[in-house]
N, C-alpha and C positions, 0 to 999 in steps of 0.2 A: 600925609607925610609932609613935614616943613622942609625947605631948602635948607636949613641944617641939617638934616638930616639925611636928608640926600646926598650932601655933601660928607657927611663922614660914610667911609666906608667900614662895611659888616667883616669881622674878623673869626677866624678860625675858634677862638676864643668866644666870641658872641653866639655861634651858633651850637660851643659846646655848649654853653648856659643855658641856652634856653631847652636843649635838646636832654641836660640834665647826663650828660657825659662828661669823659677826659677830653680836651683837646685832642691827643692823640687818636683816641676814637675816631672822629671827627675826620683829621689826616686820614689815616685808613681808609674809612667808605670815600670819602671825597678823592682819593688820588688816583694813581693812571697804574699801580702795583697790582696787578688781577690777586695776586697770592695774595697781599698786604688785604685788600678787601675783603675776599674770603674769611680772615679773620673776625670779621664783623658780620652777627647775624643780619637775616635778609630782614628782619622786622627793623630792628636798628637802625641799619641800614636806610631805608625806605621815611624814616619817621628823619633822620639828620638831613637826607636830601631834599623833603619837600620844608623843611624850617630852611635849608638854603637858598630855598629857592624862593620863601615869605621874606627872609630879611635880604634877596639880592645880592646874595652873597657871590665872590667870581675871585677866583685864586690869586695870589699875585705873582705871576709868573715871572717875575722879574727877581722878587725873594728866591722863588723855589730854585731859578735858573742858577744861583749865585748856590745856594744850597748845596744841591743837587749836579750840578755841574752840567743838568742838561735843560734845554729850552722846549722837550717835548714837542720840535717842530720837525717836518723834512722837508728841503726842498726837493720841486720835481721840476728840470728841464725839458722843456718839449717845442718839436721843431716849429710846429705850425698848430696852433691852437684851434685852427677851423678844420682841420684836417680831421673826418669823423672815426677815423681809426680809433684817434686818443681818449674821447670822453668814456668810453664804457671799461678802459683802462685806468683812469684815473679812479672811476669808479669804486673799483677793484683797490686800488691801492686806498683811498680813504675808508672805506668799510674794512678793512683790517686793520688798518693804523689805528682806527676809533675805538678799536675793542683794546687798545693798550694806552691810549690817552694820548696817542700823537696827532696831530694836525698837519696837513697837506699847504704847503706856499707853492703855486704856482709861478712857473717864468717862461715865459714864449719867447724864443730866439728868432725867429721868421730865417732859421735857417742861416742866422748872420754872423763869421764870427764876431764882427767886433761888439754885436749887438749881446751874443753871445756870454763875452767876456764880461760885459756890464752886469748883466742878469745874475752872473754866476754871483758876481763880487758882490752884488745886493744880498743876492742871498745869506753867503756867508760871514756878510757883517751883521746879520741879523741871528748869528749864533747858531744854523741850523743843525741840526744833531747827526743828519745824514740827508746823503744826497741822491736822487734817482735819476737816470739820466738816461733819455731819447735821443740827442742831438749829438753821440759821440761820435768821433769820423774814426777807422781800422785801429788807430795808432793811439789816439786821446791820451797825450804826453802830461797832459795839465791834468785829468784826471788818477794819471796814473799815481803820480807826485803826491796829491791831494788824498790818494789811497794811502799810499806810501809812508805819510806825515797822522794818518787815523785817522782821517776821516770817514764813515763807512759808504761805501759807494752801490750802489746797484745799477746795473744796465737793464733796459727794456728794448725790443725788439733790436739790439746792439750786441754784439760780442766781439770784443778786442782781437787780433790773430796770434794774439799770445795768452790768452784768454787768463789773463793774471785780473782779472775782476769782476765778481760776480755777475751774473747775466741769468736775463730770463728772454729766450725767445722760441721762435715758433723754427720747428726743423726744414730750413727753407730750400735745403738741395731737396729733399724729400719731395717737399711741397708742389717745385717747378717741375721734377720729376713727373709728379704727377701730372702736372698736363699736359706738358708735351705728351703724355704715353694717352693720352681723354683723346687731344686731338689726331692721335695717330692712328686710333684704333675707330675713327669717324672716319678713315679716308685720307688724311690728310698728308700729307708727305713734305710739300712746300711750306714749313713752320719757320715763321721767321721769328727773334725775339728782341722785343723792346725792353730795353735796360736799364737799371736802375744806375745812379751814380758810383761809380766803382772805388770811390772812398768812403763808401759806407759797407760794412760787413753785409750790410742786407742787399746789397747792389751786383756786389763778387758772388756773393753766395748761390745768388740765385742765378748767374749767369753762367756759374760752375754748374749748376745743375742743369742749366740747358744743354751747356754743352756735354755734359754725363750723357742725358739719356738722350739725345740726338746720337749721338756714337755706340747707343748701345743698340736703336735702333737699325744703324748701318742708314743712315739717313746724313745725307754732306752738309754739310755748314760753309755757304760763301758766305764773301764779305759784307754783300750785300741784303743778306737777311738778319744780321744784327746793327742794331741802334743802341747807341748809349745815351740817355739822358741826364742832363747836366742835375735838374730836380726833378725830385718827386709832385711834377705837379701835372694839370691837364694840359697848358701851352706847352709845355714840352713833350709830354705824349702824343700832343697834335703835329708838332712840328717830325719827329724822329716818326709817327705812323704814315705820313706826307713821305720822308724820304726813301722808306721799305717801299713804300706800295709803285712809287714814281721811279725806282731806281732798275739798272737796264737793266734787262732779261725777264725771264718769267715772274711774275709776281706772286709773291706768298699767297696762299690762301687759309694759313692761318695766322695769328700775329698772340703769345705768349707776350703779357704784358708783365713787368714786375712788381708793380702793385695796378691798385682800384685807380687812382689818381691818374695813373698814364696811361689808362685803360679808356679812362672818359674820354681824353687827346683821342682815341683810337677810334672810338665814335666818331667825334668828329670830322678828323680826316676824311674820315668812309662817306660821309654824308657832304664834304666839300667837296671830294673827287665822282660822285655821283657813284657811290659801289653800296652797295646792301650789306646788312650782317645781320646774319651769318652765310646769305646764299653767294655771295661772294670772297668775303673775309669773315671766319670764324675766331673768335676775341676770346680769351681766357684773364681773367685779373686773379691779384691776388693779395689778400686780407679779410675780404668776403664783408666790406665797410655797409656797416647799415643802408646807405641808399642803393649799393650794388642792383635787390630786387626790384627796383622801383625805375629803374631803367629801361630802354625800349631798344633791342629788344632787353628781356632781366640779363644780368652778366655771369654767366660761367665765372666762378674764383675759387681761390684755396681760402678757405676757410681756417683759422687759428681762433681758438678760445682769448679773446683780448680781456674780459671781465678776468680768468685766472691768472693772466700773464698780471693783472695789477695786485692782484690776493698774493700771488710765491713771491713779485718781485719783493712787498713791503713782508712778508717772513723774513726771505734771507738779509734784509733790511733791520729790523729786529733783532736776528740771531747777531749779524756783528755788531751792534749795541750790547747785546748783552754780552756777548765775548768775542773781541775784536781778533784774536788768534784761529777763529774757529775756518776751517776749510775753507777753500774757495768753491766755491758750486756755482756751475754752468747750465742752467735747464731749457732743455728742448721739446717743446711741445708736441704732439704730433699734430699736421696739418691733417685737412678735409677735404676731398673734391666736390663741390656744389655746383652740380649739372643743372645751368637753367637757358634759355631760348638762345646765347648770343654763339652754341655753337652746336652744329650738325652733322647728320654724314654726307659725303660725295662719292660717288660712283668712282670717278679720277680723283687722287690728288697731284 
C-alpha cells in the first residue's frame, strides 16, 4: 500500500463498492443499531465487515456525532482507580455498552473534588452521551442539575437520599446486618464498627445498619466502639482500628469494617498493637474485593455481585438514552456473607 493511500481514508461508500451493496447496507451491519443490523443477513453481514476491515475502514465518529446527535461514548467516574472493587465493575459496564456500540472513557478523581470537577468538565467537552458515576457525595447538586438539563446519569455503588437518580447498588443495611448478626452468633458481643465516610450514601448506610442490628440484638453501642473514617482507604482504617482497640474500657473483640480497604488498616493495627486475628479481634469487611482471599488470615466480607452492578448500571444507562422520561429505578443487590479464617467463635464475648 502507497502513502497515498494510506493517506486517503476508506469510505462507507468504498466498502459499499467493493462489497457490491447500497451504502445504506453497509450503514446497517456497520452501526451500533442492534434492530438496524438485524436487518442485514448474517452472511451479508460477515462478507461487509471483513472488506472493512481489508480496506481499514473506521467510522468517522465525528460525522456520525453531528448526525446523529450522539457520540456513542459514556463517561465513567470513579474514586480511585487502584481500588480493586472498581475493575470487574467496569468490566461489566463495557461488555454491555459493547453490545450496543458505546465505548467506556474513564476518569479517576483520587477522591478530589476539585480534581474531580476537572475530570467531569473533560468529559463533557468531549460530548459524552451519558454519565456513570462512583464518586457522588449523599446530595451530588452538580449531578443533580446535569440530570435535570438531560444528561442521562447513572449511580454505582451510590444512591442520592432523595434517590431522584438512577442507581445501582448492593442492599448495604442488609449487608452490615449481616455481620454484625456472623459475628454475634460466634460469641461475640463486644462489636465495634469502623465507618465509612458519612457523606457517602455507602458510609450512612452501612452505619445505619450497624446500628439496626446491634439494637436488635439488645447489644449497647458506646461511643467508643465506633470510628468514622475520613476515606475509604487502609491509613485510615489503621488509624480509626488504633483508636477502637486503644480506647478506655473494654476492648472490642470484634471490629465490622465498612469496606475491604479499612479492613486491611484493621490488620494492621492488630499486627502493630501486638493482638491476633481473629483469636483476639475477629475482622469482617465488606465488598468481598478480589484480594480479600489472599489475605492472612483470608477475610470474612459481604460479598456483592460488582461484574452485575456494571451489566444493570450501563442498561438503565441505555434505557434513558433511549427514552430520557422513562422511570427512575433504584436497584439493590442482594449482599453475601463470605465466612473465611479472619473470624471465629469465643466461649465469652
Amino acid at each position: 500500500m502507497t502513502n497515498t493511500q494510506r493517506a486517503k481514508r476508506a469510505t462507507i461508500r468504498d466498502v459499499a463498492r467493493v462489497a457490491g451493496v447500497h451504502p445504506s447496507t453497509v450503514s446497517r451491519a456497520l452501526g451500533s443499531d442492534r434492530q438496524a443490523r438485524a436487518l442485514v443477513n448474517a452472511e451479508t453481514r460477515a462478507r461487509i465487515l471483513k472488506i472493512a476491515e481489508d480496506l481499514n475502514f473506521r467510522p468517522d465518529i465525528a460525522a456520525r456525532t453531528l448526525k446523529t446527535g450522539q457520540s456513542h461514548t459514556v463517561g465513567v467516574l470513579l474514586p480511585d482507580l487502584t481500588n480493586p472493587l472498581f475493575p470487574p465493575i467496569v468490566r461489566g459496564l463495557e461488555d454491555r455498552f459493547a453490545e450496543d456500540g458505546f465505548v467506556v472513557l474513564l476518569g479517576n478523581t483520587d477522591d478530589d473534588a476539585s480534581r474531580g470537577e476537572l475530570v467531569l468538565e473533560g468529559l463533557l467537552s468531549r460530548g459524552v452521551d451519558a454519565l456513570v458515576v462512583a464518586t457522588a457525595r449523599r446530595s451530588g447538586s452538580q449531578f443533580l442539575e446535569l440530570s435535570r438539563q438531560g444528561l442521562p446519569i447513572v449511580l454505582i455503588n451510590r444512591v442520592f437520599d432523595d434517590q431522584l437518580v438512577p442507581s445501582v447498588a448492593t442492599d448495604e443495611v442488609a449487608g452490615i446486618r449481616m455481620a454484625v448478626r456472623h459475628v454475634h452468633s460466634l460469641g461475640h458481643h463486644r462489636i465495634a464498627h469502623l465507618a465509612g465516610p458519612q457523606d457517602l450514601s455507602t458510609g450512612r448506610n452501612r452505619y445505619r445498619g450497624y446500628l439496626a442490628e446491634m439494637d436488635s440484638l439488645g447489644l449497647d453501642v458506646e461511643e467508643s466502639m465506633v470510628c468514622i473514617a475520613n476515606l475509604y482507604s487502609p491509613e485510615e482504617g489503621r488509624r480509626c482500628a488504633v483508636e477502637l482497640l486503644d480506647a478506655t474500657g473494654a476492648r472490642p473483640t470484634a471490629i465490622v469494617a465498612a469496606n475491604d480497604m479499612l479492613a486491611i488498616g484493621c490488620y494492621q493495627a492488630l499486627h502493630a498493637l501486638g493482638l491476633r486475628c481473629p483469636e483476639d479481634v475477629a475482622i469482617v469487611g465488606f465488598n468481598d474485593a478480589p484480594f480479600s482471599d489472599l489475605l492472612s488470615p483470608p477475610l470474612t466480607s459481604i460479598r456483592f455481585p460488582h461484574y452485575q452492578v456494571g451489566q444493570q448500571a450501563a442498561q438503565l444507562v441505555l434505557e434513558r438514552i433511549a427514552d430520557p422520561t422513562a422511570p427512575i429505578k433504584v436497584i439493590f443487590l442482594p449482599p453475601e456473607l463470605v465466612v473465611r479464617g479472619s473470624t471465629c467463635s469465643r466461649v465469652q464475648g
